[in-house]
N, C-alpha and C positions, 0 to 999 in steps of 0.2 A: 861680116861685122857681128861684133857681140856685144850684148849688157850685162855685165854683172850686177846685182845689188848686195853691198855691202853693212852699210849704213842706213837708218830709218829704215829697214824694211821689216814691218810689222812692228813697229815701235815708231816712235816720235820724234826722237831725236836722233844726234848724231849724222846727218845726209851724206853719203858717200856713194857714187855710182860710177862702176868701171865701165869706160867705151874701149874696146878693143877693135883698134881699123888697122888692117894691112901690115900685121905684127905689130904693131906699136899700140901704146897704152895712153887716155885720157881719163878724167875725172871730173865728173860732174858734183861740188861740193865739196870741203873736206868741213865735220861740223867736226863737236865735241858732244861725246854722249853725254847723256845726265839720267844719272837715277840714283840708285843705289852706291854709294859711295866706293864700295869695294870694286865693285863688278864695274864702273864706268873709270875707277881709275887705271883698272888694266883693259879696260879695250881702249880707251884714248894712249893707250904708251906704245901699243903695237898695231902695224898694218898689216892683217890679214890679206892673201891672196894676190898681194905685187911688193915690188918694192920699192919705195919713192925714187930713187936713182935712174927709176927706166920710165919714169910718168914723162910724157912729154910736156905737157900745158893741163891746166885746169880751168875751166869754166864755173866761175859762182856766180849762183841766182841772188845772193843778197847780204846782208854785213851782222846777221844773228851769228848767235855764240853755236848756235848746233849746226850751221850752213860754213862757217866760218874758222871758227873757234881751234883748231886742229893743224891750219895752214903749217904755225910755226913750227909743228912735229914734223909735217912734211918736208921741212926745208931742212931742218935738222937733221934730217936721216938721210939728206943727199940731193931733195926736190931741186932741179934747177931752171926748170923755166916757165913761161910767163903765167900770169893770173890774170884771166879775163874775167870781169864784168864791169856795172857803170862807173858813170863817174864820180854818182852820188857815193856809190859802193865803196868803190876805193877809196874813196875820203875819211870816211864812215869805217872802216875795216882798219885801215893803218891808225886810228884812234880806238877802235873794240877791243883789237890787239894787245897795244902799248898796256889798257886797262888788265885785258887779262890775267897779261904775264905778274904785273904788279899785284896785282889782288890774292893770287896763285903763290906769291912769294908772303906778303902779309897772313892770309889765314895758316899758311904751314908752316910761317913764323910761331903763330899765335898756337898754333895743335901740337907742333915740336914739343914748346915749352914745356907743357903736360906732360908727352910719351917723355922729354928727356929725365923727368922727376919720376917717370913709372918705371925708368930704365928699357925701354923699348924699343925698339928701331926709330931711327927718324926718316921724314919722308924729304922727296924734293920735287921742285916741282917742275910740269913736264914741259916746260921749254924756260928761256930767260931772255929779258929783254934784246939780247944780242941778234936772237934767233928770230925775234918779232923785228926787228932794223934789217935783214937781212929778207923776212918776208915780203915788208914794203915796198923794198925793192925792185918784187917782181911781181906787185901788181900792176894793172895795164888798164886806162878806164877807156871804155869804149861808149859812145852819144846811142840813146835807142834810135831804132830804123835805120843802125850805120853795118851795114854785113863787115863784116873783116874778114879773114881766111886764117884760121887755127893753126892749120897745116895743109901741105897741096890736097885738093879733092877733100875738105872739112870747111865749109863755111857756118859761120851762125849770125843771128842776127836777135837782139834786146828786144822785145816790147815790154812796158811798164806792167808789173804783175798788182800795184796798185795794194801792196801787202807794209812795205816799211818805205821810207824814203832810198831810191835808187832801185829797189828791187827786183827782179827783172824774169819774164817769162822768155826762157830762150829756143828760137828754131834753128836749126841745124839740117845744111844739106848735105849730104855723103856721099860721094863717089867713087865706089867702090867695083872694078873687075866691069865699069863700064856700065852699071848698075847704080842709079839714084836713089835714097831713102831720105826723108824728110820726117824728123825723129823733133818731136819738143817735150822740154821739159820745163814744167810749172814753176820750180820752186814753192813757196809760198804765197796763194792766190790772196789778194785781199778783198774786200766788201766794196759793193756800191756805195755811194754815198758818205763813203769816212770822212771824221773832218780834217783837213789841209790836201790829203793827197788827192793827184787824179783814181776814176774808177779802173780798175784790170781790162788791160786791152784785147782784144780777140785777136790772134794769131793767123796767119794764112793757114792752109790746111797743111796734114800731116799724115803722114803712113803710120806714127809709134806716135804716141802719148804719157809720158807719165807725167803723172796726179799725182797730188800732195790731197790728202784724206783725214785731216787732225780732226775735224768734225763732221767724219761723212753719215755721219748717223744722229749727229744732233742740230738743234735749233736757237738760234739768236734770237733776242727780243731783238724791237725792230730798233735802225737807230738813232728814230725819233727821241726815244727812252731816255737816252743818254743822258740826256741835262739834268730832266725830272728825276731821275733814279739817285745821280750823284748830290741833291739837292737833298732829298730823303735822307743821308746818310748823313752827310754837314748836321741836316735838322737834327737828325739822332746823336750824335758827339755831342753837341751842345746841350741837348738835355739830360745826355749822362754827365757832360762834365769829361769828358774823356778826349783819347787822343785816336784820329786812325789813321793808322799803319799801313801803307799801301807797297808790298812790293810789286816791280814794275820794272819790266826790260827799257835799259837806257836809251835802246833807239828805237823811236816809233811809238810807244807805248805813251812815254813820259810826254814827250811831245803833246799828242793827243788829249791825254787827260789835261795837261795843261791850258790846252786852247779853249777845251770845254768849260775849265773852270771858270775861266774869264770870262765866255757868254754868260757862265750862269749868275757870276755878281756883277756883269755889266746891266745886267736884266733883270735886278734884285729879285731873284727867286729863294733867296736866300739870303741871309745873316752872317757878311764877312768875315773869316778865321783865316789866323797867319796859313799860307801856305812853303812848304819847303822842301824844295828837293836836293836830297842828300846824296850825290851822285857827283864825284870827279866827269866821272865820263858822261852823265845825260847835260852836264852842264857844257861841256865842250862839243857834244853831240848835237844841242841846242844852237849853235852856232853855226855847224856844218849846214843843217837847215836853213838857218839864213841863207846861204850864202847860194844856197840851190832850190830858185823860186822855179827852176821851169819842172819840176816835178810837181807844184802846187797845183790845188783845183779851182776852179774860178773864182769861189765861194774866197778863198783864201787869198787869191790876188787881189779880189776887191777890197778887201781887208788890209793889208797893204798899202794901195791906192791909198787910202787914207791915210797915212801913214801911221798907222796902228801895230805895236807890234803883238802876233798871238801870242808868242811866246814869254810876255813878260808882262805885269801889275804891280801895283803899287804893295801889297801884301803877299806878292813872290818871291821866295827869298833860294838864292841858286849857295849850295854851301860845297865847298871843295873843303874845308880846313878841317882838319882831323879832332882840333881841340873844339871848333864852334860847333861840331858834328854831335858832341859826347855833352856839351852842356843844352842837347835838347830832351835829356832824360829830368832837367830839371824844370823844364816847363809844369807848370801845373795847371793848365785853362786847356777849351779844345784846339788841336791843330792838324793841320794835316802833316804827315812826313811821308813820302814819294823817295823810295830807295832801290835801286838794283841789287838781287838781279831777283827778276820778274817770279820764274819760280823756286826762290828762296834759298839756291845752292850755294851761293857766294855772295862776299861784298857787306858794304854797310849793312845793308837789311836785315841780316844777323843778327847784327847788334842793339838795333832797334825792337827786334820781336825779342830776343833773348831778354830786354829791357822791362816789355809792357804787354808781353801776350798771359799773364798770370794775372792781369789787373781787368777784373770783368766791366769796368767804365769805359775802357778801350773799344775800337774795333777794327780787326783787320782786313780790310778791302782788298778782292781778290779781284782783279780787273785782266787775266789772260788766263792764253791755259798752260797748265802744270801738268808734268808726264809724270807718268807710273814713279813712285818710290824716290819722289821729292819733297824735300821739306814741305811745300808749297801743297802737294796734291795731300799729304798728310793732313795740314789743315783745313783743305777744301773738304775732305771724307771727316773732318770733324773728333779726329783721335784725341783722347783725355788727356795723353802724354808725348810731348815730342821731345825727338832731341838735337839741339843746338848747341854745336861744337863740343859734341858728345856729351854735352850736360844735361840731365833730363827737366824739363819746365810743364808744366799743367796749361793747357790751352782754356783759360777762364774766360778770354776777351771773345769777343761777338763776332762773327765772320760771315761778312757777308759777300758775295761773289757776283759781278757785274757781267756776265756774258758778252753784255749790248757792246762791250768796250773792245771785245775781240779782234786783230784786225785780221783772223783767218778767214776765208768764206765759211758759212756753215752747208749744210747738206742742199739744202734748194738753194741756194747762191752756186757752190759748187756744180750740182745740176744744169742749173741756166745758164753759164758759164760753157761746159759743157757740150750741154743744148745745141750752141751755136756754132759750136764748129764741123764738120763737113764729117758726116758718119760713114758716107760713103766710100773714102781714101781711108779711114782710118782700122788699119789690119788688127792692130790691139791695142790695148788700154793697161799700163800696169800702175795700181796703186801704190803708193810709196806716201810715208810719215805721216802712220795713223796707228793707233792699236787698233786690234786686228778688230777686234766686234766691229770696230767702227770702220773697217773698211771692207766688215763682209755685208753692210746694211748698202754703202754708197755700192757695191759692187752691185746686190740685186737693182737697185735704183738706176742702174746705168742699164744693165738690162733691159730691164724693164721701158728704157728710152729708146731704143732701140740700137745698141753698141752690141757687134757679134761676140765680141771675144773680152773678156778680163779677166789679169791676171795679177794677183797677191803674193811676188815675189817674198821668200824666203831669205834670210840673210845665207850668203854666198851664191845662190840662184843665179842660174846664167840661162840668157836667150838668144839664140840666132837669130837676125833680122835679115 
């Protein structure tokens, strides 16, 4: 048996990992890179090192754009069979999807128009709805703690990774030349305590591990913080008079913040302002949630029980409509606007920062994390000039960045996590979807716990197990 890593390795984004069993091919993930425009549009158009026509099945840990986001390239280049993960998953995906494709045809609508007036090539984009109706198709939601069989001698089995709704840490038994390996993989681990979902489950033991690393070297405030922090920031809008901009992944993120808002002006910690989120898809996304309370934490059931819903207030305003989207540039009081996507590569959010990131009343709340050579990590690093839909803007608005809001683990989460599963079966550890500092810090710290071997696969790296 072999692993390749493709995708996220020593980078962030994009998750792709090749299983090679008994001549046949699997796939753990297909995301979409994100960075640098140029560079992430040509490695999302081509699949390095297979060919989707000979993938048997794919396994995804969860319904992000970098975990997800790529399926419909696969299918389009010949992918034909099944897409396992949950249920919440495949709900959650056959809606991320549908959004992609559309957004993906709007912005190169919008960028065309430009290169057609500079006389330049035009772009297209890299799948279309047809290819996202034809992905759907072949995904397959499987209940956690339910094993299924991949293919003969391949079984896996979900536990809750406790990171987005549905998201899922997967174990995998192998049988291979009469030979067992018991291989899992993380996906994206989430935090204790977040609010609606349950915490990250502990897996049975494992021979192979890979780890997901996005902050194996940094630290969360705790997330008690959470309310007081976002509370701070209201207080600050209002006494500039301004508006904050929050971009924010449509699933999971949006959610979140939303639930918190409503403790914090159920709890008058604060001076009510409209809230809006400006998201086709976190408003449909919003929904999915409903409708999948056994992922909730108890915290959230009780909530519930009441019949309260977290997701919605009387000063919450959910907007799909393209025209009621564009007359919020003419608000003039504080508000909040909550738009995908999270770090700042597509979608309304655009439109909103291209709007109001020049007007220093403003401020833009950075609530996750942003990879290398995104709009997004641009303005967390504080640069004087960015540029949005290659027009250049002055970053004059206030920015301020919420860690506490993260739902990845950070380094002692990760750790603890860790910590507890069985050191003694476990042959190796390879990290996956981190930049690399930050997974040469988790790697001494695993170390340092007592783990014999880790390894910081390379993109195209391949291991014999």
């Amino acid at each position: 048996m072999e692993i390749q890593f493709i995708g996220a390795a020593q980078s962030v984004t994009g998750s792709l990992h090749l299983l090679k069993i008994e001549g046949k091919q699997y796939i753990l993930d297909c995301g979409l890179h994100q960075g640098k425009r140029k560079e992430s549009f040509e490695l999302n158009r081509t699949f390095d090192f297979f060919n989707p026509d000979e993938i048997e099945a794919v396994i995804l840990s969860h319904g992000h754009i970098d975990h997800c986001g790529n399926l419909p390239q696969l299918v389009k280049k010949g992918f034909k069979g099944k897409i396992y993960c949950t249920t919440a998953t495949r709900d959650l995906t056959a809606l991320l999807l549908k959004d992609c494709a559309h957004i993906q045809e709007k912005d190169i609508e919008f960028v065309n128009r430009k290169r057609a007036k500079q006389g330049k090539n035009l772009f297209e984009p890299l799948y279309l709805q047809s290819d996202v109706e034809r992905t759907v198709r072949q995904l397959v939601g499987i209940d956690y703690h339910e094993e299924f069989e991949v293919a003969p001698g391949i079984k896996a089995e979900f536990y809750d990774a406790g990171h987005i709704l549905g998201s899922a840490i997967t174990r995998f038994t192998i049988t291979e030349n009469g030979k067992t390996i018991r291989l899992g993989f993380s996906g994206d681990l989430g935090r204790p305590n977040l609010p609606i979902l349950r915490d990250p489950e502990l897996m049975p033991e494992v021979d192979y591990w890979i780890c997901e690393s996005t902050y194996g070297g940094r630290f969360h405030a705790g997330i008690q913080e959470i309310e007081s922090r976002l509370a701070e920031v209201i207080n600050k809008a209002i006494e500039k008079n301004g508006k904050i901009i929050v971009p924010s992944f449509s699933v999971g993120r949006t959610q979140e913040l939303v639930y918190s808002l409503h403790k914090i002006f159920e709890n008058e910690m604060t001076q009510r302002i409209p809230i809006y989120v400006d998201s086709p898809l976190s408003t449909n996304a919003t929904e999915i949630f409903r409708e999948h309370p056994e992922c909730f934490d108890e915290e959230t059931n009780e909530f519930l029980a009441k019949a309260e819903d977290p997701f919605g207030f009387n000063i919450l305003h959910y907007i799909t409509d393209v025209e009621e989207s564009k007359k919020l540039n003419e608000i003039q009081k504080p508000i909040m606007i909550i738009s995908s996507s999270g770090m700042a590569e597509a979608g309304r959010i655009l439109h909103h920062l291209r709007n109001n990131i020049e007007n220093p009343q403003n401020i833009i709340l950075i609530v996750g994390y942003c990879a290398e050579n995104t709009l997004g990590r641009h303005i967390v690093e504080g640069m004087k000039v960015v540029k949005i839909f290659g027009e250049e803007f002055h970053l004059n608005s206030e920015v301020i960045v919420l860690n506490s809001l993260s739902a990845h683990a950070d380094s002692n989460e990760l750790i603890d996590y860790c910590g507890k599963l069985n050191k003694n079966t476990i042959q190796k550890v390879f990290l996956v979807h981190g930049d690399y500092d930050q997974q040469l810090k988790f790697k001494d710290r695993l170390l340092q716990n007592g783990f014999n071997s880790v390894e910081i696969p390379k993109h195209g790296d391949t291991f014999t197990l």
